[in-house]
N, CA, C and O atoms as a GROMACS GRO file, in nm:
protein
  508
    1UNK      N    1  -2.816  -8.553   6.966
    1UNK     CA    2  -2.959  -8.528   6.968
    1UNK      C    3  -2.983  -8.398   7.042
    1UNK      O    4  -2.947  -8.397   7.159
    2UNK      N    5  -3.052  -8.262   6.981
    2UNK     CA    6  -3.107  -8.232   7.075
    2UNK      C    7  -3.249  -8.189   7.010
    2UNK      O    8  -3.298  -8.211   6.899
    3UNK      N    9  -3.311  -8.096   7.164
    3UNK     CA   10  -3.469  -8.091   7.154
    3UNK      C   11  -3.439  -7.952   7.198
    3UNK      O   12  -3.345  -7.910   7.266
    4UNK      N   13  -3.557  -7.881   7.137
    4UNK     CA   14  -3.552  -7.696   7.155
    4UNK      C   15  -3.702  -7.661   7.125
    4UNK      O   16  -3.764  -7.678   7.020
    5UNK      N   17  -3.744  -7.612   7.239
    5UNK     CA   18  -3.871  -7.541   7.244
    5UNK      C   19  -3.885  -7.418   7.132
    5UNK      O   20  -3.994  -7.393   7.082
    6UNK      N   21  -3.781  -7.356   7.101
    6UNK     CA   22  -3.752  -7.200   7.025
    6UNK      C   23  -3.808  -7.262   6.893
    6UNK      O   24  -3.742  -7.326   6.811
    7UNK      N   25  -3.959  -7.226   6.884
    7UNK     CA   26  -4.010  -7.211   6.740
    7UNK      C   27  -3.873  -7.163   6.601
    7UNK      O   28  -3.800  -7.064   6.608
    8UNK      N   29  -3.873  -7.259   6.496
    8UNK     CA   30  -3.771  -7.205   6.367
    8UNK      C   31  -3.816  -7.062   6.328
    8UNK      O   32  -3.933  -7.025   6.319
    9UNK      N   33  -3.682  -6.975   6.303
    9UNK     CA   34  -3.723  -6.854   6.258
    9UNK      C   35  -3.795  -6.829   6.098
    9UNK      O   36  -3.747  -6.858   5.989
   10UNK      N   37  -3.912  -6.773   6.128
   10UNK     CA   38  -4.008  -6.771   6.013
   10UNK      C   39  -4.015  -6.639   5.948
   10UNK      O   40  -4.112  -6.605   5.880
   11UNK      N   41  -3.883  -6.542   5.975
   11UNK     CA   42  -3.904  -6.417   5.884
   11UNK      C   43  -3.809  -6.309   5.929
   11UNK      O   44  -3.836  -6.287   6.048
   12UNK      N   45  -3.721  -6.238   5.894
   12UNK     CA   46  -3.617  -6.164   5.905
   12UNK      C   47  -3.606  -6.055   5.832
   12UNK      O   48  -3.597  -6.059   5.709
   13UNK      N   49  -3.606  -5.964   5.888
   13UNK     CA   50  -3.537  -5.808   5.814
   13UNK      C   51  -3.382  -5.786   5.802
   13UNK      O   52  -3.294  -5.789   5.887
   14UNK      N   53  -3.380  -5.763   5.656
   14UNK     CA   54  -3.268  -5.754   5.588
   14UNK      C   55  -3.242  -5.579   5.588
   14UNK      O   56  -3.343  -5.516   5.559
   15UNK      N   57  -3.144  -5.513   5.612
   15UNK     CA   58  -3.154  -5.369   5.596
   15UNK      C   59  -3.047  -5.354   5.517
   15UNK      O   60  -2.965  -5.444   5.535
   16UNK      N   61  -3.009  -5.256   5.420
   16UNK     CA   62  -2.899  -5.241   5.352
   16UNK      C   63  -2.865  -5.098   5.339
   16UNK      O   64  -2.956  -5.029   5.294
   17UNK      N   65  -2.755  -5.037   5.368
   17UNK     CA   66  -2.716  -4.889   5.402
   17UNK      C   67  -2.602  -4.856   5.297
   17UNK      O   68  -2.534  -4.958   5.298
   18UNK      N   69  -2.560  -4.792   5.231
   18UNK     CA   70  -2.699  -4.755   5.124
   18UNK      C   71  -2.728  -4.840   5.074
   18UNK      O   72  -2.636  -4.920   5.054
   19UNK      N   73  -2.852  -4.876   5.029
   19UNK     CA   74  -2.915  -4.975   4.958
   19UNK      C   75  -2.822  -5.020   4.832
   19UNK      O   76  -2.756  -4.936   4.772
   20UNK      N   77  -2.819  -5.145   4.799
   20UNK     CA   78  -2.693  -5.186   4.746
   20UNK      C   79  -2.814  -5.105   4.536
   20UNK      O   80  -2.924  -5.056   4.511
   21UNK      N   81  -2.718  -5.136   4.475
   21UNK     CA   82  -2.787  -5.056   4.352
   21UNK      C   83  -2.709  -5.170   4.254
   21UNK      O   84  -2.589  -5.198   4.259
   22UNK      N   85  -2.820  -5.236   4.153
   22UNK     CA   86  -2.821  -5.217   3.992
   22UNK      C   87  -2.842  -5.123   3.905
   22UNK      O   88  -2.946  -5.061   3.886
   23UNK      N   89  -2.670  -5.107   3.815
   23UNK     CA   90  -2.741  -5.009   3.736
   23UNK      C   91  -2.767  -5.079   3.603
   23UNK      O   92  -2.736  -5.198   3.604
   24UNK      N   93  -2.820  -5.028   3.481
   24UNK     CA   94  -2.833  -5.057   3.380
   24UNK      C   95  -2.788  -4.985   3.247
   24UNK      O   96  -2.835  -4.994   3.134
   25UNK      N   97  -2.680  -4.911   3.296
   25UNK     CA   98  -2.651  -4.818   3.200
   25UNK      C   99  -2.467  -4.886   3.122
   25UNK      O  100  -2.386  -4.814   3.063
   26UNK      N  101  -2.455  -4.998   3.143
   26UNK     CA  102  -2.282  -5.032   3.131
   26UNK      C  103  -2.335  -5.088   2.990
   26UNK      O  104  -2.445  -5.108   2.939
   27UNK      N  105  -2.208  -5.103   2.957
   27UNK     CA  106  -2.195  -5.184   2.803
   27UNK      C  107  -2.115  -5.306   2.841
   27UNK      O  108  -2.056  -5.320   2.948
   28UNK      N  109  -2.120  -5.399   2.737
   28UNK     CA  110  -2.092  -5.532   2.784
   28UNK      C  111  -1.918  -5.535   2.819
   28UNK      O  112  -1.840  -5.476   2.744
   29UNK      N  113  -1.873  -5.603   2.931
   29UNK     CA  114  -1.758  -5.595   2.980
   29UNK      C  115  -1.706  -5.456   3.090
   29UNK      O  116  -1.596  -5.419   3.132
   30UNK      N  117  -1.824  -5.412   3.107
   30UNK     CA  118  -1.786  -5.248   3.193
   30UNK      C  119  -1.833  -5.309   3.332
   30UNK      O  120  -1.916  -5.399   3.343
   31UNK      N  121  -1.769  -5.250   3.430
   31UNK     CA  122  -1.792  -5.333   3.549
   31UNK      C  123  -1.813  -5.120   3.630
   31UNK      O  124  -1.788  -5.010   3.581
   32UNK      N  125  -1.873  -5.170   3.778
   32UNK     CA  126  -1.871  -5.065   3.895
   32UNK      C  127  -1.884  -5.091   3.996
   32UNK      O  128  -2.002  -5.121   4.015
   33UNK      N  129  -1.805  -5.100   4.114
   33UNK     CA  130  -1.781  -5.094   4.297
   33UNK      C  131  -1.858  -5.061   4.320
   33UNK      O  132  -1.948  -5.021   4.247
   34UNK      N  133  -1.851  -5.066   4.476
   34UNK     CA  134  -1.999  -5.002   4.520
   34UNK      C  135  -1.930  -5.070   4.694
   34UNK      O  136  -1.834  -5.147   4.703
   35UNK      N  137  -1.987  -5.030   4.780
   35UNK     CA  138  -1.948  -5.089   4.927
   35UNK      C  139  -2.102  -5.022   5.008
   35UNK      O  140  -2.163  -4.916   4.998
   36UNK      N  141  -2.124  -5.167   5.103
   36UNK     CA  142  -2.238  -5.117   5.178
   36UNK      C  143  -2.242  -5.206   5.334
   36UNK      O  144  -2.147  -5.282   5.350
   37UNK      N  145  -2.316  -5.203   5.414
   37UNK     CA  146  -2.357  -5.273   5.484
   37UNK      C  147  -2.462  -5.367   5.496
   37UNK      O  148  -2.531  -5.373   5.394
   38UNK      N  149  -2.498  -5.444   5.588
   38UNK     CA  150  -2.564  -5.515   5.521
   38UNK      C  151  -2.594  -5.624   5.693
   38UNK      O  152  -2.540  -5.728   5.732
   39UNK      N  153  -2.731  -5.513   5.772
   39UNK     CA  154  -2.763  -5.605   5.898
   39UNK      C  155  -2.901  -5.684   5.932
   39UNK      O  156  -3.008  -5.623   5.941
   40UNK      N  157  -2.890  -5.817   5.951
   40UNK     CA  158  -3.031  -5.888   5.934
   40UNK      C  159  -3.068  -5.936   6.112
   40UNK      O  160  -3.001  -5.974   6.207
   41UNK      N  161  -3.214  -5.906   6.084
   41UNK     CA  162  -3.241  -5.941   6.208
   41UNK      C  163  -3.388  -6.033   6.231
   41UNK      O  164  -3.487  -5.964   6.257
   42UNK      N  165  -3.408  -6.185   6.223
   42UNK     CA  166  -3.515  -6.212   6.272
   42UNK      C  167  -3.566  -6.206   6.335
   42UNK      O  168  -3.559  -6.105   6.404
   43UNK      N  169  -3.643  -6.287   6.361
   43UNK     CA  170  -3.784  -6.266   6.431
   43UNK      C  171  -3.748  -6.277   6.527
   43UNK      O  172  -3.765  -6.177   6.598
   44UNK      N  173  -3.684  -6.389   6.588
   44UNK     CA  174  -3.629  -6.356   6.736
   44UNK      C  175  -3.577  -6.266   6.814
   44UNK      O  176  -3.589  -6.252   6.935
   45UNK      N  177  -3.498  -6.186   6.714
   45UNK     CA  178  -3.427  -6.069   6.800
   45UNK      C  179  -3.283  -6.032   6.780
   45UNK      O  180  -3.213  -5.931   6.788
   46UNK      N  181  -3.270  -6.156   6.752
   46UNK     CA  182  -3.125  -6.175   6.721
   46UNK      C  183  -3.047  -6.148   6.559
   46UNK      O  184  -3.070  -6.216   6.459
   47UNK      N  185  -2.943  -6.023   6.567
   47UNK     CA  186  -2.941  -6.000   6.442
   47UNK      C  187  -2.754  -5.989   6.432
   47UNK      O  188  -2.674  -5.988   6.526
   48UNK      N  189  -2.736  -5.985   6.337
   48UNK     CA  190  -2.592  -5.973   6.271
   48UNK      C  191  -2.585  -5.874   6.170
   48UNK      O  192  -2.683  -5.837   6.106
   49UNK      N  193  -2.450  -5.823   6.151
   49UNK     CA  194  -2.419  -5.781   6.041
   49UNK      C  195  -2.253  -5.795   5.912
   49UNK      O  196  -2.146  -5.846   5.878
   50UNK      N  197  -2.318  -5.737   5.900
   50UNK     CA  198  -2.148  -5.726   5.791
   50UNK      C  199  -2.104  -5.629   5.646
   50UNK      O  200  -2.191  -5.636   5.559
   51UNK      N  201  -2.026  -5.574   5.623
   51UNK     CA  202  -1.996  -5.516   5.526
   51UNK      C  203  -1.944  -5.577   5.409
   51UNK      O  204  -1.853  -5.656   5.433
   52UNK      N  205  -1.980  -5.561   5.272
   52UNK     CA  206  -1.970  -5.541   5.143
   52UNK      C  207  -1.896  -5.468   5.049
   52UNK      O  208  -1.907  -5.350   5.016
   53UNK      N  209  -1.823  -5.549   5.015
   53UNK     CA  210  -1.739  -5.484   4.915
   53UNK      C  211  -1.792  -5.571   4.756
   53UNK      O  212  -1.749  -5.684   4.733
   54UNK      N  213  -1.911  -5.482   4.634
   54UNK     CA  214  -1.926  -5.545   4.527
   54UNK      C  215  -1.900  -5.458   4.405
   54UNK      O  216  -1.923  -5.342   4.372
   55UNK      N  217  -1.813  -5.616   4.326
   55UNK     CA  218  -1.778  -5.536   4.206
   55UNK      C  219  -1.894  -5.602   4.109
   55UNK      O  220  -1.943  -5.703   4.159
   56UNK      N  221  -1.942  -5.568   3.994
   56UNK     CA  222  -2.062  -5.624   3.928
   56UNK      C  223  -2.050  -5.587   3.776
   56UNK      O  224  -2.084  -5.480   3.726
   57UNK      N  225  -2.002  -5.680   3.721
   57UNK     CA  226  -1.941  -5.655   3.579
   57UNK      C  227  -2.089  -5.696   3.525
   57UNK      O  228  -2.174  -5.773   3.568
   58UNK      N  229  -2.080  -5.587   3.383
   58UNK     CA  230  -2.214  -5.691   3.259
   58UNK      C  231  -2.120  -5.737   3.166
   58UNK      O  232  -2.034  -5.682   3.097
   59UNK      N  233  -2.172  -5.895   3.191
   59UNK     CA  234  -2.114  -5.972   3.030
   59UNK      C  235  -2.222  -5.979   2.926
   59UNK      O  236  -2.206  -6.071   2.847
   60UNK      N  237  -2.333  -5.900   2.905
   60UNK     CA  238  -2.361  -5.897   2.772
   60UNK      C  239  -2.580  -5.974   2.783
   60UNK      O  240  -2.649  -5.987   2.884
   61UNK      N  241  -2.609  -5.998   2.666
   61UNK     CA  242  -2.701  -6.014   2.706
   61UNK      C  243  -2.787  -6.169   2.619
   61UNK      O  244  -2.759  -6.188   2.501
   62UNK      N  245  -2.834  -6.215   2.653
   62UNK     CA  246  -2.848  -6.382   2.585
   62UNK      C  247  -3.003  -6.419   2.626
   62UNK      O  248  -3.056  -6.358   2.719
   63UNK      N  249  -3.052  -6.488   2.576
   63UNK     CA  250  -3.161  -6.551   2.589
   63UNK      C  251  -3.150  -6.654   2.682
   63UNK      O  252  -3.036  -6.698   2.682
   64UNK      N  253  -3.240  -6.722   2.781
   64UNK     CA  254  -3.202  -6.812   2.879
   64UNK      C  255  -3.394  -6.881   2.901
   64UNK      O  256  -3.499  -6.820   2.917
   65UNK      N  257  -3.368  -7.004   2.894
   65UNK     CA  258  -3.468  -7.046   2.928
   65UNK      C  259  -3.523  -7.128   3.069
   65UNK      O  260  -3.486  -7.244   3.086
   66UNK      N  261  -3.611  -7.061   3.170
   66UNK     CA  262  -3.618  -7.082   3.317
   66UNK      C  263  -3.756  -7.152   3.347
   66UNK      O  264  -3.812  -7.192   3.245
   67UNK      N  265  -3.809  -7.171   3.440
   67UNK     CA  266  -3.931  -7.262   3.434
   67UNK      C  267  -4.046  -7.198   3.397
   67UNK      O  268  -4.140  -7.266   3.354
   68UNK      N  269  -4.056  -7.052   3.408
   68UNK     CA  270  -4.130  -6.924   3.344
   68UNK      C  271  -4.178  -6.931   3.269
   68UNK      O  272  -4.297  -6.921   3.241
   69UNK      N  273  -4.039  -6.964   3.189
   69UNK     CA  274  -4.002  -6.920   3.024
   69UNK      C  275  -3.893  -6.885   2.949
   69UNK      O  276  -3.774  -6.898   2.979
   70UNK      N  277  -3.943  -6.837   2.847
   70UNK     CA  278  -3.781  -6.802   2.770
   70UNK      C  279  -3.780  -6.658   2.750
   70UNK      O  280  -3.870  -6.594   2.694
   71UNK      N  281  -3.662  -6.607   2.805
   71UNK     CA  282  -3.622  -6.454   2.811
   71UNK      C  283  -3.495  -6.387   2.746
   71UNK      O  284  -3.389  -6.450   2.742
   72UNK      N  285  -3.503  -6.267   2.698
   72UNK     CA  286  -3.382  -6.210   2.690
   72UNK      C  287  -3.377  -6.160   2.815
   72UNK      O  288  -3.471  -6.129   2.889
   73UNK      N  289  -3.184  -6.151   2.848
   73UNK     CA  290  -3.167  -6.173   2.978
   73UNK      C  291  -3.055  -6.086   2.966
   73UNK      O  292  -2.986  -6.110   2.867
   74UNK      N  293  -3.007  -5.963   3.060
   74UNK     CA  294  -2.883  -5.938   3.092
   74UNK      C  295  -2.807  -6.006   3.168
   74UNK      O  296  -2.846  -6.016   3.284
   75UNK      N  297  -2.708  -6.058   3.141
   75UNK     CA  298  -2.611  -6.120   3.294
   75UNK      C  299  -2.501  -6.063   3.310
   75UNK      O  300  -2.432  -6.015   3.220
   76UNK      N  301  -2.473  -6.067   3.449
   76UNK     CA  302  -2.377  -6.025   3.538
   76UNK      C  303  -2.368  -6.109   3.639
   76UNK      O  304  -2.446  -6.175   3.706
   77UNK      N  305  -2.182  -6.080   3.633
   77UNK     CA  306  -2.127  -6.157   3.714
   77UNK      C  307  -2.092  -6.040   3.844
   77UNK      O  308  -2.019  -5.943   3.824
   78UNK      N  309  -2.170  -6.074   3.997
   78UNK     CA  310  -2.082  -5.994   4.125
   78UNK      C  311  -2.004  -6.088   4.210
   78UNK      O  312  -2.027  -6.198   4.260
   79UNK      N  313  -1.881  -5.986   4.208
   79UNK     CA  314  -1.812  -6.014   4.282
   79UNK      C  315  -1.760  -5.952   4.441
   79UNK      O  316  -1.681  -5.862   4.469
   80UNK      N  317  -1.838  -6.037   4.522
   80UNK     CA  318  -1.827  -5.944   4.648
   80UNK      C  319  -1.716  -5.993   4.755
   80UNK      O  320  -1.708  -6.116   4.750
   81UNK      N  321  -1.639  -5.943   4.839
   81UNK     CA  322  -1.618  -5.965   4.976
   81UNK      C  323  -1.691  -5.890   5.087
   81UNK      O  324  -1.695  -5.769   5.110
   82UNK      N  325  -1.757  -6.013   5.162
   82UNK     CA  326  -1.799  -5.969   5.261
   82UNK      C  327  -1.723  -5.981   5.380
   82UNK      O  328  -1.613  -6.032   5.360
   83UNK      N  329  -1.757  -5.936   5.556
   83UNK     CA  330  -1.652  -5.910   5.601
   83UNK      C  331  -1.769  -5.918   5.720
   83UNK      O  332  -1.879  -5.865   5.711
   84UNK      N  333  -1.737  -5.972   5.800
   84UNK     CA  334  -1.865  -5.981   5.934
   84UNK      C  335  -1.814  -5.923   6.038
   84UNK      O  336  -1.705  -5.866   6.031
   85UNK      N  337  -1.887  -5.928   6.154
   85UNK     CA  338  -1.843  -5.862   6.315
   85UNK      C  339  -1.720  -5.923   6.343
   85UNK      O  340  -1.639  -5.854   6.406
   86UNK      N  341  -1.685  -6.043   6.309
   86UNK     CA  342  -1.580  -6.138   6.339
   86UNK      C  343  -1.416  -6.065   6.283
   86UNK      O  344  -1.309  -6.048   6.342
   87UNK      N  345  -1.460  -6.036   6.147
   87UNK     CA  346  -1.360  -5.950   6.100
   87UNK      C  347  -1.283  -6.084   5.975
   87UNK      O  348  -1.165  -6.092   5.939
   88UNK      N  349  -1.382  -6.160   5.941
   88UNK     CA  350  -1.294  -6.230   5.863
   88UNK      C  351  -1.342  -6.201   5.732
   88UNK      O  352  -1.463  -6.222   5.732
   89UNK      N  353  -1.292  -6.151   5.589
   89UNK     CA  354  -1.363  -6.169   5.462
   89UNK      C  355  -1.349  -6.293   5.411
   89UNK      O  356  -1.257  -6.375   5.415
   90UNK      N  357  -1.495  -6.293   5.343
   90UNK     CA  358  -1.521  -6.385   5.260
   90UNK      C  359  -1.562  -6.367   5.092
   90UNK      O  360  -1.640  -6.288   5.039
   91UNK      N  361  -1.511  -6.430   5.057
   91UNK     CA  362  -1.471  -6.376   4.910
   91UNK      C  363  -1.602  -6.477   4.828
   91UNK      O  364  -1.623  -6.598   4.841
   92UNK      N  365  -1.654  -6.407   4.767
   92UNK     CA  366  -1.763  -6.500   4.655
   92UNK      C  367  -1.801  -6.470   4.539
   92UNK      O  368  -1.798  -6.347   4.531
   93UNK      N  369  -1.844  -6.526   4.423
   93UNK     CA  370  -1.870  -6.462   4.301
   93UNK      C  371  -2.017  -6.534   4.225
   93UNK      O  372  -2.012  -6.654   4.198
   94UNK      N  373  -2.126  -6.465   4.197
   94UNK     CA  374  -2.246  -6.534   4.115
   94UNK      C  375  -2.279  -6.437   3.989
   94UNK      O  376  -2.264  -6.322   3.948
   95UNK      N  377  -2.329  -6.551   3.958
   95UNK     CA  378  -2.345  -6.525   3.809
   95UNK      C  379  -2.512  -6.471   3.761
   95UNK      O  380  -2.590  -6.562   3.735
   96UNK      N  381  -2.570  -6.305   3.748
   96UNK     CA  382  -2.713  -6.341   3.742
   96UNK      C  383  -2.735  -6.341   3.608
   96UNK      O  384  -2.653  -6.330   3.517
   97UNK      N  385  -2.880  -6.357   3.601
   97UNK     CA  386  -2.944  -6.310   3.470
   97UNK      C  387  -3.076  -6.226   3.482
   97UNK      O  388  -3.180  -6.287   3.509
   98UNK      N  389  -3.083  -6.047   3.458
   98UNK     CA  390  -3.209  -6.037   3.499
   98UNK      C  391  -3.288  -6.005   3.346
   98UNK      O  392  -3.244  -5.975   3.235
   99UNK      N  393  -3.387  -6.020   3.386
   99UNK     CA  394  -3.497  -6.000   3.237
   99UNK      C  395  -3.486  -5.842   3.166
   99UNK      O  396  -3.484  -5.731   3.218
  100UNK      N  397  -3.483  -5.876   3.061
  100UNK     CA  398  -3.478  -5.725   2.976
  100UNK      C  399  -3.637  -5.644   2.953
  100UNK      O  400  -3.738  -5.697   2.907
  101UNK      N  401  -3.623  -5.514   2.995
  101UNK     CA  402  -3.727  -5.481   3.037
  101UNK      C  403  -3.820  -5.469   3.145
  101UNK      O  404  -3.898  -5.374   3.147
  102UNK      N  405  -3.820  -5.522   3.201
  102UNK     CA  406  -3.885  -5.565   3.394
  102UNK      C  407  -3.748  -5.576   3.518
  102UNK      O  408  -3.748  -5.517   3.626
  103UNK      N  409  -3.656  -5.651   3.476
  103UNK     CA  410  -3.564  -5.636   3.598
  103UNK      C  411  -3.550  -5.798   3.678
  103UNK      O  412  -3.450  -5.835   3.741
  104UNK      N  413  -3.637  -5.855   3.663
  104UNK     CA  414  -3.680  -5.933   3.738
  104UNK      C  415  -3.542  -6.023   3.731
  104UNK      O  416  -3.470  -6.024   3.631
  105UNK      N  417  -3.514  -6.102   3.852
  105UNK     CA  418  -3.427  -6.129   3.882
  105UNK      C  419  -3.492  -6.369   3.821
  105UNK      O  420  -3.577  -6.442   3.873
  106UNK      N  421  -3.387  -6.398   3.690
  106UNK     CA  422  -3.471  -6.480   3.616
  106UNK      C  423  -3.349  -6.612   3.661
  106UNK      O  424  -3.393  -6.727   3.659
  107UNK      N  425  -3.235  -6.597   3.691
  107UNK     CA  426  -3.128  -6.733   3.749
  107UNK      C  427  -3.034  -6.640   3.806
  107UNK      O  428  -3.006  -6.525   3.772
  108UNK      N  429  -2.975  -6.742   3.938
  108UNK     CA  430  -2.848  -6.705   3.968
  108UNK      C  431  -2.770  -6.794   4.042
  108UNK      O  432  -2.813  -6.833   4.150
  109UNK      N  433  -2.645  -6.837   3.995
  109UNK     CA  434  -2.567  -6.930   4.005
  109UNK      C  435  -2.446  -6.876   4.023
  109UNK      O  436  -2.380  -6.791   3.963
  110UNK      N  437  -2.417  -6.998   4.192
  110UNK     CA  438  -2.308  -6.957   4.225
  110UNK      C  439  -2.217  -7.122   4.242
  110UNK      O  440  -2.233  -7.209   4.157
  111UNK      N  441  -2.122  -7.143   4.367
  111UNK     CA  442  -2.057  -7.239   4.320
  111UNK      C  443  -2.121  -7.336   4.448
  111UNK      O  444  -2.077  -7.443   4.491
  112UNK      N  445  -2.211  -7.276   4.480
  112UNK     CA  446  -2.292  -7.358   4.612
  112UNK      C  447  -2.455  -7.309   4.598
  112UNK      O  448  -2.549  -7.329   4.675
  113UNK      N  449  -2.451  -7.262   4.514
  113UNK     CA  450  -2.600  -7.206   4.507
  113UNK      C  451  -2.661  -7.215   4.372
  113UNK      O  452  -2.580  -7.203   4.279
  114UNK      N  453  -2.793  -7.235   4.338
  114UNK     CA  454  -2.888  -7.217   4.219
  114UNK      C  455  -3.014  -7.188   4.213
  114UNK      O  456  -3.092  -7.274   4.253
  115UNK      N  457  -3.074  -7.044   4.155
  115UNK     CA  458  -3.199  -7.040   4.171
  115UNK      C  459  -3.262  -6.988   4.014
  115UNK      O  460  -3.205  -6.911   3.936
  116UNK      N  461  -3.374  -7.045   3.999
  116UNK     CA  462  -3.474  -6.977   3.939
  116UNK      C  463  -3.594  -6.939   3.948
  116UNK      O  464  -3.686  -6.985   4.016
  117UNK      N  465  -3.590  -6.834   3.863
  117UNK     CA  466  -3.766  -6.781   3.857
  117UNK      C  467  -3.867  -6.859   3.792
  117UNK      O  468  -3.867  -6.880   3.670
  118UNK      N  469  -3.957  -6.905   3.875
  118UNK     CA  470  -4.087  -7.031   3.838
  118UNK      C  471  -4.184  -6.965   3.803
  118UNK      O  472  -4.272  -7.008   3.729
  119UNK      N  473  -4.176  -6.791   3.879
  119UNK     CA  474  -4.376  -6.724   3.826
  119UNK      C  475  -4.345  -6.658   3.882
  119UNK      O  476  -4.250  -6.667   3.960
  120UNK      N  477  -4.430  -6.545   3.858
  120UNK     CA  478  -4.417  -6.417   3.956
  120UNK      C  479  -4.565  -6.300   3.842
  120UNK      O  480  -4.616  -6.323   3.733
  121UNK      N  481  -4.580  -6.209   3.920
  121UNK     CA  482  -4.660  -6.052   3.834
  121UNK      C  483  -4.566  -5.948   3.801
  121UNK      O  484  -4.447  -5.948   3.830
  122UNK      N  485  -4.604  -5.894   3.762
  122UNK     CA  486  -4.568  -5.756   3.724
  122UNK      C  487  -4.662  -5.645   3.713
  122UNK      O  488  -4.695  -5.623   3.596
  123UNK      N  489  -4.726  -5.553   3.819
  123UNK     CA  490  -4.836  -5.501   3.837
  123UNK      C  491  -4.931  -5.596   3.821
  123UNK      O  492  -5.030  -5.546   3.767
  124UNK      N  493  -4.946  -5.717   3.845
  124UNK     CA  494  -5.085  -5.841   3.826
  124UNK      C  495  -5.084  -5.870   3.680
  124UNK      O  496  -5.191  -5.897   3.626
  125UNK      N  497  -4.945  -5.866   3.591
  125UNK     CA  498  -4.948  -5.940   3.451
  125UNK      C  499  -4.882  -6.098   3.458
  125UNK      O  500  -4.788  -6.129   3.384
  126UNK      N  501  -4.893  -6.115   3.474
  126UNK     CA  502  -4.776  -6.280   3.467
  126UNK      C  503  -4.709  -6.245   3.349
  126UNK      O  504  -4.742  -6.199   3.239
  127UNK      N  505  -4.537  -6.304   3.440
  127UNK     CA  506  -4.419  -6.274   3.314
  127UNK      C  507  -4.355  -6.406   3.349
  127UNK      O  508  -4.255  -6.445   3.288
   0.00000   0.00000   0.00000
């Protein structure tokens, strides 16, 4: 059991050096590296970091249907090791799908993780 006065952290800055990048210019099966950092710091004060090593192949492009809707979708699979203050890497791989045309980031599945896009704007259009 315990008890803690320290309000839950309700909001954190993520910084990324250089900003990690999607491109959109590969053909299906073309992959590109990339390495960055990557230090977060909530609200409390207290922050961490760690470095990035991502590879980010496109497998091609498919229709996928999310709580949205139904989209054509690019997906890609990244594959990153990350690597913390500790010095240990950790090796992981997800699978996205972003929308053709807008970007928007529409599923991404990993082997502990699942998300989708439920709603969102686009300059104040709903997509």
């Amino acid at each position: 059991e315990a008890e803690t006065t320290t309000p839950p952290t309700t909001s954190a800055t993520v910084v990324l050096a250089p900003f990690k990048l999607n491109r959109w210019d590969l053909a299906a099966g073309q992959s590109f590296e990339q390495s960055y950092s990557s230090t977060v710091e909530d609200s409390r004060g207290f922050s961490s970091s760690q470095s990035l090593e991502l590879k980010t192949t496109y497998l091609g492009t498919e229709t996928i249907t999310v709580p949205a809707g139904t989209y054509t979708a690019c997906r890609v699979l990244e594959e990153s090791v990350e690597t913390s203050g500790l010095g240990v890497p950790v090796r992981s791989a997800e699978t996205q799908w972003y929308a053709l045309g807008n970007g928007i980031l529409l599923r991404a599945e990993s082997d502990d993780s699942f998300q989708e896009f439920i709603r969102g704007t686009v300059n104040g259009v709903a997509q």
